[in-house]
N, CA, C and O atoms as a Tripos MOL2 file, in Angstrom:
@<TRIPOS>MOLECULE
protein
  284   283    71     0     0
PROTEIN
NO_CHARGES

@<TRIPOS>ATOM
      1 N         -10.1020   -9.9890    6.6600 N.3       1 UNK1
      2 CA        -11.3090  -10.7590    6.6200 C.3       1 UNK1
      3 C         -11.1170  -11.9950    7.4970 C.2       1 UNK1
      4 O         -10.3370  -12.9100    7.2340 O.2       1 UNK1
      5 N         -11.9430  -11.9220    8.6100 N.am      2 UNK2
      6 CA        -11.8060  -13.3520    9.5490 C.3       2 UNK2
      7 C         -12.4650  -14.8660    8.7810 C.2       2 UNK2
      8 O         -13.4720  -15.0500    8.0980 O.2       2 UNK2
      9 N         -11.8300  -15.4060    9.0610 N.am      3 UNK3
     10 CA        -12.0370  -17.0090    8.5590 C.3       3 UNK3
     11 C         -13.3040  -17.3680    9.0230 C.2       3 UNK3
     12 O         -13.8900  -16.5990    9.7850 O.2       3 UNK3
     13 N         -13.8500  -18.4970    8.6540 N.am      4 UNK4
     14 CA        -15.2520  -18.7820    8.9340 C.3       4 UNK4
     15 C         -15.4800  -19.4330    9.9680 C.2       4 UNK4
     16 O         -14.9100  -20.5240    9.9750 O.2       4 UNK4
     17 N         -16.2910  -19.1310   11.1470 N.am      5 UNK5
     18 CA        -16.2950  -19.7190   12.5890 C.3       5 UNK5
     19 C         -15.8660  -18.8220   13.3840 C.2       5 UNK5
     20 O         -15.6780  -19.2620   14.5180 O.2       5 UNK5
     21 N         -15.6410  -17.7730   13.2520 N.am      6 UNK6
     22 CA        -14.6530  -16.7050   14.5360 C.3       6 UNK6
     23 C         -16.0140  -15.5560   14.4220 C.2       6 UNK6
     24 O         -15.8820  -14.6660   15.2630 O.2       6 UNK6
     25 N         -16.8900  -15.4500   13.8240 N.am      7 UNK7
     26 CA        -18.0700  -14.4640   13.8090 C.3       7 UNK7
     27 C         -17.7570  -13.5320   15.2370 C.2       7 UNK7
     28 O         -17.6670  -12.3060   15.2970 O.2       7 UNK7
     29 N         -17.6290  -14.4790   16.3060 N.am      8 UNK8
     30 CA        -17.8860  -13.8150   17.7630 C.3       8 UNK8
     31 C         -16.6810  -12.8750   17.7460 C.2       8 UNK8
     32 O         -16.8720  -12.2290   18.7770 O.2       8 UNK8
     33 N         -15.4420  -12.3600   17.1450 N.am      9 UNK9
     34 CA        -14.2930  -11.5410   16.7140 C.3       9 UNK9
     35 C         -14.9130  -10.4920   16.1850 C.2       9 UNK9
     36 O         -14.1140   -9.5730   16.3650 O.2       9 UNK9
     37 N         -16.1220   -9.9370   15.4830 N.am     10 UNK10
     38 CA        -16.4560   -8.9160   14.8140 C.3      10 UNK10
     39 C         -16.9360   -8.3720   15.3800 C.2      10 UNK10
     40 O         -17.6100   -8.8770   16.2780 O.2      10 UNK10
     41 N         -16.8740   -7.0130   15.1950 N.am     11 UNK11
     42 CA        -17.4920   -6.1390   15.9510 C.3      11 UNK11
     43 C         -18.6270   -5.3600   15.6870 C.2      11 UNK11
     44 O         -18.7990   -4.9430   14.5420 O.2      11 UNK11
     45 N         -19.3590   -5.1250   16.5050 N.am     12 UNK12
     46 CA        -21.2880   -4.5570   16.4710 C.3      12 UNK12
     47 C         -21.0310   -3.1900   16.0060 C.2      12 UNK12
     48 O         -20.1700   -2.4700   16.5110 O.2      12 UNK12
     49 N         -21.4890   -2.9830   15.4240 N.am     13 UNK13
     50 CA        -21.7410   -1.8430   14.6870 C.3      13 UNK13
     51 C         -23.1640   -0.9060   15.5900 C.2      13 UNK13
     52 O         -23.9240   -1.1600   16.5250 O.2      13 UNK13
     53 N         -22.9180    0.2990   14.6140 N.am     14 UNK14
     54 CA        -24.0810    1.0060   15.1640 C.3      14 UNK14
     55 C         -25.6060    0.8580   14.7250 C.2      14 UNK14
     56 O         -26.5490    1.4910   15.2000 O.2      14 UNK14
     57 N         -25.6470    0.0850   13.9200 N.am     15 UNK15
     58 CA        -27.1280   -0.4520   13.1220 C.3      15 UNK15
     59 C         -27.0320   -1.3830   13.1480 C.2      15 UNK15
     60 O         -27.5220   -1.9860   12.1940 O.2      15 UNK15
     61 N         -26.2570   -2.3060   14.3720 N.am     16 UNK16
     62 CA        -26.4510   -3.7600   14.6570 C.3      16 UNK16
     63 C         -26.4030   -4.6120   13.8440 C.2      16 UNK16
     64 O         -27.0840   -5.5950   13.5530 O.2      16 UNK16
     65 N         -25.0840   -3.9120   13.3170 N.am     17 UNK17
     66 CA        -24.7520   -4.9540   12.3620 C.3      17 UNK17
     67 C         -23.2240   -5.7980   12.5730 C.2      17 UNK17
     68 O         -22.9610   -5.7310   13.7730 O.2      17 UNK17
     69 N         -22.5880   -6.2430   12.1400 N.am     18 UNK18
     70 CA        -21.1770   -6.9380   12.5040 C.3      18 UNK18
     71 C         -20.3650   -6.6510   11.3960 C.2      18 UNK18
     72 O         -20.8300   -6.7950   10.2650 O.2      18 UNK18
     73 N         -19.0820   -6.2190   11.5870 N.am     19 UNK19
     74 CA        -18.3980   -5.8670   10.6630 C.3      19 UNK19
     75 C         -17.0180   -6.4630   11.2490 C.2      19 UNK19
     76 O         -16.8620   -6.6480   12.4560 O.2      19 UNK19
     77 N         -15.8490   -6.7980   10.1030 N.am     20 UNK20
     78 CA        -14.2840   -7.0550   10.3260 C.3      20 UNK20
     79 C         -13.8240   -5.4730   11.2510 C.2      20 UNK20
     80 O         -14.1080   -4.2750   11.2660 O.2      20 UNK20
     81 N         -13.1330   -6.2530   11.7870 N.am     21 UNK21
     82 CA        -12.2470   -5.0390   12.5630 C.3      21 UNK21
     83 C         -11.5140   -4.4760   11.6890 C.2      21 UNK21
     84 O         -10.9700   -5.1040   10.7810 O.2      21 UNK21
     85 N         -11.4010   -3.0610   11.8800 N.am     22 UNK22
     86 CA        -10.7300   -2.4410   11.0940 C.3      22 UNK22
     87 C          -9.2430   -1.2940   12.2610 C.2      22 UNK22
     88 O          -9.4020   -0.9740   13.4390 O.2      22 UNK22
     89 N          -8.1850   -1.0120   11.5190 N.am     23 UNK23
     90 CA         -7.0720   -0.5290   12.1130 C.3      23 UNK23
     91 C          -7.0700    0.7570   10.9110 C.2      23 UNK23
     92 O          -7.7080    0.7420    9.8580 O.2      23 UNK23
     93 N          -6.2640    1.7280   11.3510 N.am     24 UNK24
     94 CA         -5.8260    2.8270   11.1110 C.3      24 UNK24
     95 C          -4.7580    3.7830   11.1160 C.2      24 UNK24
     96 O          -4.4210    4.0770   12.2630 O.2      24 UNK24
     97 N          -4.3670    4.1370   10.5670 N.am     25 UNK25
     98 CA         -2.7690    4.5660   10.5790 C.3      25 UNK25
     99 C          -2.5720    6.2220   11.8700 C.2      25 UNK25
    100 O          -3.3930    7.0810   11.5470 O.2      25 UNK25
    101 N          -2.1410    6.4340   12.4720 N.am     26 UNK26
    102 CA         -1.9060    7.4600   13.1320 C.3      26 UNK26
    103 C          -1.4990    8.4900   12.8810 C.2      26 UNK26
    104 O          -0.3050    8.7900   12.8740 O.2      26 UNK26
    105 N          -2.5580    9.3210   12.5940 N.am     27 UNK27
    106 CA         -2.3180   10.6280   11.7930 C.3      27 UNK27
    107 C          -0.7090   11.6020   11.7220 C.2      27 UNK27
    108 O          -0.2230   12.4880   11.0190 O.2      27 UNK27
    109 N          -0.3970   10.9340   12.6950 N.am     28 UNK28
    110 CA          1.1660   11.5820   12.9080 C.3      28 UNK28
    111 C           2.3600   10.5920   11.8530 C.2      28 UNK28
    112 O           3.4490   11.1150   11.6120 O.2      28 UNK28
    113 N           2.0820    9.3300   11.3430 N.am     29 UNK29
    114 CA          2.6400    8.4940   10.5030 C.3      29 UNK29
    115 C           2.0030    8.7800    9.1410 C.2      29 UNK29
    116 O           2.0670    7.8800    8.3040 O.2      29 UNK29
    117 N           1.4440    9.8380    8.8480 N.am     30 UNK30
    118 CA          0.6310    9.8250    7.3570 C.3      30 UNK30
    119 C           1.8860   10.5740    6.3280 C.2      30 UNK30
    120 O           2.0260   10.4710    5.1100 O.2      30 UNK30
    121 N           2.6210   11.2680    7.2280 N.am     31 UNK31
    122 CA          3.7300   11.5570    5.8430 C.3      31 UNK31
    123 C           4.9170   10.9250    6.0290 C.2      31 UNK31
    124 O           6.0280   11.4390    5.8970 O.2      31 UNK31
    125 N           4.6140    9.5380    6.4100 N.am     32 UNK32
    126 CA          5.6460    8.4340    6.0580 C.3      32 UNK32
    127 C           5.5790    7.6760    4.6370 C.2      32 UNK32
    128 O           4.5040    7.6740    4.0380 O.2      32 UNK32
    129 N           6.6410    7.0680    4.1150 N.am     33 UNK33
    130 CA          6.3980    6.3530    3.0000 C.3      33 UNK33
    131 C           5.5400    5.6760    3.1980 C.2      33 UNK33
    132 O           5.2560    5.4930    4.3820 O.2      33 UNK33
    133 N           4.8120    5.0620    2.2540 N.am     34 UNK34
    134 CA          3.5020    4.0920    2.4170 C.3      34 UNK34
    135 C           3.7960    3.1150    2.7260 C.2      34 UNK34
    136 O           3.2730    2.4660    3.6320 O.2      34 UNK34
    137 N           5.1200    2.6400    1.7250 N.am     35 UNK35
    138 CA          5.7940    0.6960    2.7080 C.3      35 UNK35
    139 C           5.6040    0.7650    3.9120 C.2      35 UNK35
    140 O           4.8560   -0.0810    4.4020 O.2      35 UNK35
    141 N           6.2170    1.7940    4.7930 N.am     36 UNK36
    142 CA          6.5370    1.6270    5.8820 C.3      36 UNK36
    143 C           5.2470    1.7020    6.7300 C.2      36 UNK36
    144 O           5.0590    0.9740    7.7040 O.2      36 UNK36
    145 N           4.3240    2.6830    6.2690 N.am     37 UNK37
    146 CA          3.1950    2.6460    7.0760 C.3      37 UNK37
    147 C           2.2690    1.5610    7.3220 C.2      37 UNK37
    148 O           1.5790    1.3250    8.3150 O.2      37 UNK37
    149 N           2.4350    0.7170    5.8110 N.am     38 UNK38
    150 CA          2.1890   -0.4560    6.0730 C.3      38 UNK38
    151 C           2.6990   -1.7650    6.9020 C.2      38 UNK38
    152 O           1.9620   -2.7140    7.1710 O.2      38 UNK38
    153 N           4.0070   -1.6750    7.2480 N.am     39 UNK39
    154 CA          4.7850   -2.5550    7.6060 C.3      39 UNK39
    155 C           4.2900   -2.4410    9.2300 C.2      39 UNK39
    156 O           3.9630   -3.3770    9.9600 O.2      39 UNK39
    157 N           4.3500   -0.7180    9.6210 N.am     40 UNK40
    158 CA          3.9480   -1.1720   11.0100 C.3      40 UNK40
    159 C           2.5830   -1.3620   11.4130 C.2      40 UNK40
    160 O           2.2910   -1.5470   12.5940 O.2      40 UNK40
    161 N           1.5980   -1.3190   10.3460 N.am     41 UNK41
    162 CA          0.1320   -1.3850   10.9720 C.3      41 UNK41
    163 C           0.4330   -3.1740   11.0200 C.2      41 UNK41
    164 O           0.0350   -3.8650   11.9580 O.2      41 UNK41
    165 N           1.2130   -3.7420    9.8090 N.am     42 UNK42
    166 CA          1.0880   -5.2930    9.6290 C.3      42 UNK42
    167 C           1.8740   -5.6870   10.9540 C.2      42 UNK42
    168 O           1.7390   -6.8620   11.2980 O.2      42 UNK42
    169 N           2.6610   -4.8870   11.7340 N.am     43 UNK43
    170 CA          3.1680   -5.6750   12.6380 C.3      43 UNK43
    171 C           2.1930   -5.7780   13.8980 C.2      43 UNK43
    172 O           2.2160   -6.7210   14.6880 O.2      43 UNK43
    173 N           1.2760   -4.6090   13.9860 N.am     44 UNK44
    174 CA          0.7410   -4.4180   15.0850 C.3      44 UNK44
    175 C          -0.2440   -5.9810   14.9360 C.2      44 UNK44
    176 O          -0.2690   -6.9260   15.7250 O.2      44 UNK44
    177 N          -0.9680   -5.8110   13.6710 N.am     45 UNK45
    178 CA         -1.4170   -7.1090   13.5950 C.3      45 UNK45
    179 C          -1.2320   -8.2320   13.5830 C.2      45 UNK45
    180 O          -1.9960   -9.1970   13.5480 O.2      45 UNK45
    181 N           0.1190   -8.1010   13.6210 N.am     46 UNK46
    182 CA          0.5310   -9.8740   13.9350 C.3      46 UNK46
    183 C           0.5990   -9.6810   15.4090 C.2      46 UNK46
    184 O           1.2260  -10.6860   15.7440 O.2      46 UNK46
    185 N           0.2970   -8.8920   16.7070 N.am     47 UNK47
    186 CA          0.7590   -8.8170   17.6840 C.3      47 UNK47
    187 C          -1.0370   -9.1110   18.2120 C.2      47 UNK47
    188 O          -1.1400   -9.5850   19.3440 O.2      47 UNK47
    189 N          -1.9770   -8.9260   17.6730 N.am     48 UNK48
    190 CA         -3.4600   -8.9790   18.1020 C.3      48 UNK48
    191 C          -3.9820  -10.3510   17.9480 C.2      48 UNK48
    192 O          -3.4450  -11.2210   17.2630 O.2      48 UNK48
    193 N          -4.9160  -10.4650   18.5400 N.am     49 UNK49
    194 CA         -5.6930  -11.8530   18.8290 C.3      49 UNK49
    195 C          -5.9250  -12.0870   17.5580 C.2      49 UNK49
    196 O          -5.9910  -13.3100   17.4370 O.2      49 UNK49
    197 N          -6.1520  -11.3560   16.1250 N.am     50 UNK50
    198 CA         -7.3800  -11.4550   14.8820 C.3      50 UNK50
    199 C          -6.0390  -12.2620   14.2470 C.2      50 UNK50
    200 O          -6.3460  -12.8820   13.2290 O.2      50 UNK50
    201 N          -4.6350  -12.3850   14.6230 N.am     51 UNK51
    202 CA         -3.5590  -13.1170   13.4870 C.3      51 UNK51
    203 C          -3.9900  -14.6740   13.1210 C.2      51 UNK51
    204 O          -4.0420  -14.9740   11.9280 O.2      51 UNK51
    205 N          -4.2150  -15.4000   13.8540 N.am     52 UNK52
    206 CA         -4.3670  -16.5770   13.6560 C.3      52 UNK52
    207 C          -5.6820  -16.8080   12.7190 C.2      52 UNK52
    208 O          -5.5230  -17.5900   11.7820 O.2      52 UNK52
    209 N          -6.7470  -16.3080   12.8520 N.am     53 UNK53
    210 CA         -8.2080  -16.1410   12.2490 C.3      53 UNK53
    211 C          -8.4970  -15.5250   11.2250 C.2      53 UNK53
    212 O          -9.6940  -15.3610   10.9920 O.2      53 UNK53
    213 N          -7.3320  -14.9020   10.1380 N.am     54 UNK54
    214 CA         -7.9010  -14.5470    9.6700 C.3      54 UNK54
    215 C          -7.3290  -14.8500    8.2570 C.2      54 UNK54
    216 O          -6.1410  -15.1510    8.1370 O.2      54 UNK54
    217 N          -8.1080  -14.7790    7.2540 N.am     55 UNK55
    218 CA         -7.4950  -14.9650    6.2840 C.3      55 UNK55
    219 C          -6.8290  -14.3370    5.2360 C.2      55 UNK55
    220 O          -6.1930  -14.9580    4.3850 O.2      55 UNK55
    221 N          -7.0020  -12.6390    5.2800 N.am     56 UNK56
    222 CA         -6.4850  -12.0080    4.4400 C.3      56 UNK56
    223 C          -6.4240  -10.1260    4.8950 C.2      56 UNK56
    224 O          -7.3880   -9.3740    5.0390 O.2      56 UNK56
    225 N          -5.1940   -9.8590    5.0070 N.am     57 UNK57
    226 CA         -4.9960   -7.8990    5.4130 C.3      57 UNK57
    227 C          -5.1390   -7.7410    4.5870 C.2      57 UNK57
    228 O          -4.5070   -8.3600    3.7310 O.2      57 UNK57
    229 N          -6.2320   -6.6380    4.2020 N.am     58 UNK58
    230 CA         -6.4640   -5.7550    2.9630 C.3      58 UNK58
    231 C          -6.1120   -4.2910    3.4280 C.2      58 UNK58
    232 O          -6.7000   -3.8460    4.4130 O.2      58 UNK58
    233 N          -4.9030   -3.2930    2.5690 N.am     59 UNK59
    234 CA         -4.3760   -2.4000    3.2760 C.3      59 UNK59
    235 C          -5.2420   -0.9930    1.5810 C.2      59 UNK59
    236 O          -5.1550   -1.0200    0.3530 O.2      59 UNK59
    237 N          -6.0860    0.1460    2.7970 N.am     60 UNK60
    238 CA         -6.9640    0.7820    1.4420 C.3      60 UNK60
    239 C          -5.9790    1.9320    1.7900 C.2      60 UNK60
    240 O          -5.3210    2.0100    2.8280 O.2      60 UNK60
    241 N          -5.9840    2.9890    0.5470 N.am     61 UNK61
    242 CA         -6.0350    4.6510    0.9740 C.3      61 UNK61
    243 C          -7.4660    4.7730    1.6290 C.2      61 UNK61
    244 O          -8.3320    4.0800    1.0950 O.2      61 UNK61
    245 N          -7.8400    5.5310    2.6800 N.am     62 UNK62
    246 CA         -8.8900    6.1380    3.2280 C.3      62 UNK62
    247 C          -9.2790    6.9640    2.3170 C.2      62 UNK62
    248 O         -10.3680    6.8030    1.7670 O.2      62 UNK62
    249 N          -8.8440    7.5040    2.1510 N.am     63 UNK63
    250 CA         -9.0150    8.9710    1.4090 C.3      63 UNK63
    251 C          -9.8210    9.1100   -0.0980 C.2      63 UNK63
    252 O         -10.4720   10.0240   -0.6040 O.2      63 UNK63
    253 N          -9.3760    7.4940   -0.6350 N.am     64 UNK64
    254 CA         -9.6960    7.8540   -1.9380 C.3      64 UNK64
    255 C         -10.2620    6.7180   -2.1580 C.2      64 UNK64
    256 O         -10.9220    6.5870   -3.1890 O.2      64 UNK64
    257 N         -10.1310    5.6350   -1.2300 N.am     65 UNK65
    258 CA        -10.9410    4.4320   -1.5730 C.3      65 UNK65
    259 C         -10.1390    3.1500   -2.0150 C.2      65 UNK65
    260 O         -10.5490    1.9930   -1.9180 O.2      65 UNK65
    261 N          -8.6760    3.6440   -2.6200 N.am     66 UNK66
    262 CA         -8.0840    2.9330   -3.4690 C.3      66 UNK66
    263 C          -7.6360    1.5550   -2.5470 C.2      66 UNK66
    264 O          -7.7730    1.5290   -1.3240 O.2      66 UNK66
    265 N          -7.0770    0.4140   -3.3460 N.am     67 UNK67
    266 CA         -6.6860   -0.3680   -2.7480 C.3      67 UNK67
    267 C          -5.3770   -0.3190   -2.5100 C.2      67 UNK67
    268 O          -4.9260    0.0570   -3.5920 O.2      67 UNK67
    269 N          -4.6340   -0.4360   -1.9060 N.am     68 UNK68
    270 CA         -3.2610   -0.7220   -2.1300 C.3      68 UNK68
    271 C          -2.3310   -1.8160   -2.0980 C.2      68 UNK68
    272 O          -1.3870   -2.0300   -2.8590 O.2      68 UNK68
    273 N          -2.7970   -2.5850   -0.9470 N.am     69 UNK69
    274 CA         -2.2340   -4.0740   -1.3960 C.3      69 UNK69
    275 C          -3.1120   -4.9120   -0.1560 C.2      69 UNK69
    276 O          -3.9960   -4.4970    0.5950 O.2      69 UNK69
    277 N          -2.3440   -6.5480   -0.3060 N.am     70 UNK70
    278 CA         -2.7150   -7.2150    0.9460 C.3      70 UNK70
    279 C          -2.0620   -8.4400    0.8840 C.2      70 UNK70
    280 O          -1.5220   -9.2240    0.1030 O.2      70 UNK70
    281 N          -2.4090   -8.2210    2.3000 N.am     71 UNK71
    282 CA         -1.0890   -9.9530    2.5820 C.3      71 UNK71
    283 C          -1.6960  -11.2370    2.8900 C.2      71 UNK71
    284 O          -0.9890  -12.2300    3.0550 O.2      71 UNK71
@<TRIPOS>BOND
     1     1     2 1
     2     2     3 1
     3     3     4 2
     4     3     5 am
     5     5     6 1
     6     6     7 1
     7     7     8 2
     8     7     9 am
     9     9    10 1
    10    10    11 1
    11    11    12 2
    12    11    13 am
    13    13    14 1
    14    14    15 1
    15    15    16 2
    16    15    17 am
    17    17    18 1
    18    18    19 1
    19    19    20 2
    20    19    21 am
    21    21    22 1
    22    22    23 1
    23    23    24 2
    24    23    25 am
    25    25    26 1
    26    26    27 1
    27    27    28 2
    28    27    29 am
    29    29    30 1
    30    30    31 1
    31    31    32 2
    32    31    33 am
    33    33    34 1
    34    34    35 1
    35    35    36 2
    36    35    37 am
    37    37    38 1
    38    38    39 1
    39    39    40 2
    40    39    41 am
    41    41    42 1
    42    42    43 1
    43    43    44 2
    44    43    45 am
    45    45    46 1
    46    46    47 1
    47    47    48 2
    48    47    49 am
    49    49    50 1
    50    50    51 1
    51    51    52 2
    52    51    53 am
    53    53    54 1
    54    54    55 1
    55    55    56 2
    56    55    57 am
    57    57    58 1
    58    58    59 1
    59    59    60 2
    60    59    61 am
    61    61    62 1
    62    62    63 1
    63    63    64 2
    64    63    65 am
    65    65    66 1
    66    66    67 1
    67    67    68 2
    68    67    69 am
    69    69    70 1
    70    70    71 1
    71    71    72 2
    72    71    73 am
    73    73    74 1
    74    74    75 1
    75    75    76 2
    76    75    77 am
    77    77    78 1
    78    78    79 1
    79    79    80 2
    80    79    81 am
    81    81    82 1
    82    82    83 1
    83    83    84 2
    84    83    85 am
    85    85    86 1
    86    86    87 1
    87    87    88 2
    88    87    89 am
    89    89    90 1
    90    90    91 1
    91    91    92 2
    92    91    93 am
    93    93    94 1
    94    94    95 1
    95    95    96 2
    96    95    97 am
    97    97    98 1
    98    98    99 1
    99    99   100 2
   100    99   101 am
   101   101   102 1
   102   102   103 1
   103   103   104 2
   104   103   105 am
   105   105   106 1
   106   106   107 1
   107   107   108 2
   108   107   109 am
   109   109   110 1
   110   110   111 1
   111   111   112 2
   112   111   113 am
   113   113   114 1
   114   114   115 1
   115   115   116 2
   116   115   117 am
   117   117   118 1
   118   118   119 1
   119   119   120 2
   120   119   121 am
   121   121   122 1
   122   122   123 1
   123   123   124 2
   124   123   125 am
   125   125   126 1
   126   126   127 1
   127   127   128 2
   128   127   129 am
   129   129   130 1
   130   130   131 1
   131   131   132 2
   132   131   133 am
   133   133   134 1
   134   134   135 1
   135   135   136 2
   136   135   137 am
   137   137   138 1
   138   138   139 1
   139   139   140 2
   140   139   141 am
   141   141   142 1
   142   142   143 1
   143   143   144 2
   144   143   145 am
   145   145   146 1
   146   146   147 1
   147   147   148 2
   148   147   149 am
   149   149   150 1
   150   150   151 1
   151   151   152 2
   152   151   153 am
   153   153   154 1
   154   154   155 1
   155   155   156 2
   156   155   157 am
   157   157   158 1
   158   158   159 1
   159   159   160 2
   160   159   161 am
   161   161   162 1
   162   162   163 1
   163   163   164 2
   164   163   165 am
   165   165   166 1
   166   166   167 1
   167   167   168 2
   168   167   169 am
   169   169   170 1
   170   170   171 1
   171   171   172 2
   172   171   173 am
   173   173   174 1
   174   174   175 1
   175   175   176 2
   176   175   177 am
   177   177   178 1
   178   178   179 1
   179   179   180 2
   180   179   181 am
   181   181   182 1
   182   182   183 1
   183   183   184 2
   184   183   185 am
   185   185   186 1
   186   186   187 1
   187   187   188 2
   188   187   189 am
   189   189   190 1
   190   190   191 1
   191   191   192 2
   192   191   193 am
   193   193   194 1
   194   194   195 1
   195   195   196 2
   196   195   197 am
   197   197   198 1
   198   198   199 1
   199   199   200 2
   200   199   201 am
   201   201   202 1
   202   202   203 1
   203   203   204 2
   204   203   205 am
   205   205   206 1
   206   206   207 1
   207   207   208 2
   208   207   209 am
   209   209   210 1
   210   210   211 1
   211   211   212 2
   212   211   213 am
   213   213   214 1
   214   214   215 1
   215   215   216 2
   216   215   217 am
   217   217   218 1
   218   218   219 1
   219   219   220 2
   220   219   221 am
   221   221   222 1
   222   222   223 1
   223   223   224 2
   224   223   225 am
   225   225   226 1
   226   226   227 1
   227   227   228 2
   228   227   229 am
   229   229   230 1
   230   230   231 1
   231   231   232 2
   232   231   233 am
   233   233   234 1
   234   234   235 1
   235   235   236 2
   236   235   237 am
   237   237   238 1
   238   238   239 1
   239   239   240 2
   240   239   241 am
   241   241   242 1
   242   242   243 1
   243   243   244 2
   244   243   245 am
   245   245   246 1
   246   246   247 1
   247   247   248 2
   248   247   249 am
   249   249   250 1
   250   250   251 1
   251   251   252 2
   252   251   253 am
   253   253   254 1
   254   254   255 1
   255   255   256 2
   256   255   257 am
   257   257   258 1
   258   258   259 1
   259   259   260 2
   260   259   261 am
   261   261   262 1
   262   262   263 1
   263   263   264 2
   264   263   265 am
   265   265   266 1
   266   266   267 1
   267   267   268 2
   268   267   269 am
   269   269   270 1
   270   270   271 1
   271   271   272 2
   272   271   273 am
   273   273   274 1
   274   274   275 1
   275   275   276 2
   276   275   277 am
   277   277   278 1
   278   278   279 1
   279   279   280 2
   280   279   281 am
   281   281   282 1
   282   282   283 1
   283   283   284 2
@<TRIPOS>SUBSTRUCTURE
     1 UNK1         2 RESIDUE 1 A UNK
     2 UNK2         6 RESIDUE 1 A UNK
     3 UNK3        10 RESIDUE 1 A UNK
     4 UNK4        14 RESIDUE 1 A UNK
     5 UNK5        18 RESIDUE 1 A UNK
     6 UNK6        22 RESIDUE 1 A UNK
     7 UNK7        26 RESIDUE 1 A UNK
     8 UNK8        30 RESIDUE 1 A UNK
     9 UNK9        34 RESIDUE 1 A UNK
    10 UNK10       38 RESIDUE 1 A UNK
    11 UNK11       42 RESIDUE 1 A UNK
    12 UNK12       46 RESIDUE 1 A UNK
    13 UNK13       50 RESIDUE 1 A UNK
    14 UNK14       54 RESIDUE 1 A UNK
    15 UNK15       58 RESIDUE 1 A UNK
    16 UNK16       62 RESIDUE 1 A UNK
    17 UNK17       66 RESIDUE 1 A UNK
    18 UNK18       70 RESIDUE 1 A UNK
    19 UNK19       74 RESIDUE 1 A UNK
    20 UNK20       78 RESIDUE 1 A UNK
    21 UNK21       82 RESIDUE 1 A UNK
    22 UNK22       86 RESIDUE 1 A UNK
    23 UNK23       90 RESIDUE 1 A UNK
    24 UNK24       94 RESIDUE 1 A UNK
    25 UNK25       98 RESIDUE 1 A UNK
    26 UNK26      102 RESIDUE 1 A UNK
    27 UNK27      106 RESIDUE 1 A UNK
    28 UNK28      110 RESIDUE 1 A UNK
    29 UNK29      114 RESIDUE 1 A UNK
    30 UNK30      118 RESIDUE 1 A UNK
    31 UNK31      122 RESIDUE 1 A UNK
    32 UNK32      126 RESIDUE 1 A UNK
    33 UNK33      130 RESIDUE 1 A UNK
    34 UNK34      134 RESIDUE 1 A UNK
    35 UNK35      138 RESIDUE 1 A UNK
    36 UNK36      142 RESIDUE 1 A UNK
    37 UNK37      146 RESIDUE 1 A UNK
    38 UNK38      150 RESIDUE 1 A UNK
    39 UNK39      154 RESIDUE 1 A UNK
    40 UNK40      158 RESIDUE 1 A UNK
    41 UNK41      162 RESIDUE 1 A UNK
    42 UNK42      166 RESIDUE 1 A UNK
    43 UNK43      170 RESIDUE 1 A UNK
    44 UNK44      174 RESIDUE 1 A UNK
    45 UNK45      178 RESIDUE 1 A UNK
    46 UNK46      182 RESIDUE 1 A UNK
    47 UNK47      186 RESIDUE 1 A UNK
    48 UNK48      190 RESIDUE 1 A UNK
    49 UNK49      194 RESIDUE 1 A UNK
    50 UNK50      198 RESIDUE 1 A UNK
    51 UNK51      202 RESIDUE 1 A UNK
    52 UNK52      206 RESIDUE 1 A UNK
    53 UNK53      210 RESIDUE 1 A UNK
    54 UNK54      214 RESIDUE 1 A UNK
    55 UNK55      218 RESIDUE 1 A UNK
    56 UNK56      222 RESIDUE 1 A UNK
    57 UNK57      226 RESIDUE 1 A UNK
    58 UNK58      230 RESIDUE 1 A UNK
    59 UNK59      234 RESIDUE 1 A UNK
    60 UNK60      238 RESIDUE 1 A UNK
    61 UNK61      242 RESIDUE 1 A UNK
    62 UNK62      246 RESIDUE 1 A UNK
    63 UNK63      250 RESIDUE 1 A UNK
    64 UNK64      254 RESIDUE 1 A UNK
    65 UNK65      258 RESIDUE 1 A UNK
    66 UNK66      262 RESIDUE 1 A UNK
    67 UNK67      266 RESIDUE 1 A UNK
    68 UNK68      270 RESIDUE 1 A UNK
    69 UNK69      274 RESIDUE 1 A UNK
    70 UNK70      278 RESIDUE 1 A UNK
    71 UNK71      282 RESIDUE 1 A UNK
């Protein structure tokens, strides 16, 4: 979730709307342990413009909706 003032960071949607950027795990890393899958999506994100702006990684299962954690 980006911090308040960075609006121009979100991205347009298809019904023109604005939404948080979202990341995704690479279907070839899905039968990794989950720590780990998390560890490298969190690194990629500390490597992107959105690190400084934002205030909170929320990491879901896709699949089922669930939450799993956040940093």
């Amino acid at each position: 979730m980006l911090k308040n003032g960075n609006s121009e960071l979100k991205l347009k949607t298809t019904n023109n709307r604005y939404a948080n950027p979202v990341w995704y795990s690479p279907l070839s890393k899905n039968r990794k342990p989950i720590q780990l899958i998390i560890d490298s999506m969190y690194k990629r994100f500390e490597k992107s413009i959105y690190k400084g702006v934002t205030n909170k990684v929320i990491f879901y299962n896709n699949s089922t909706k669930e939450l799993i954690t956040s940093k």
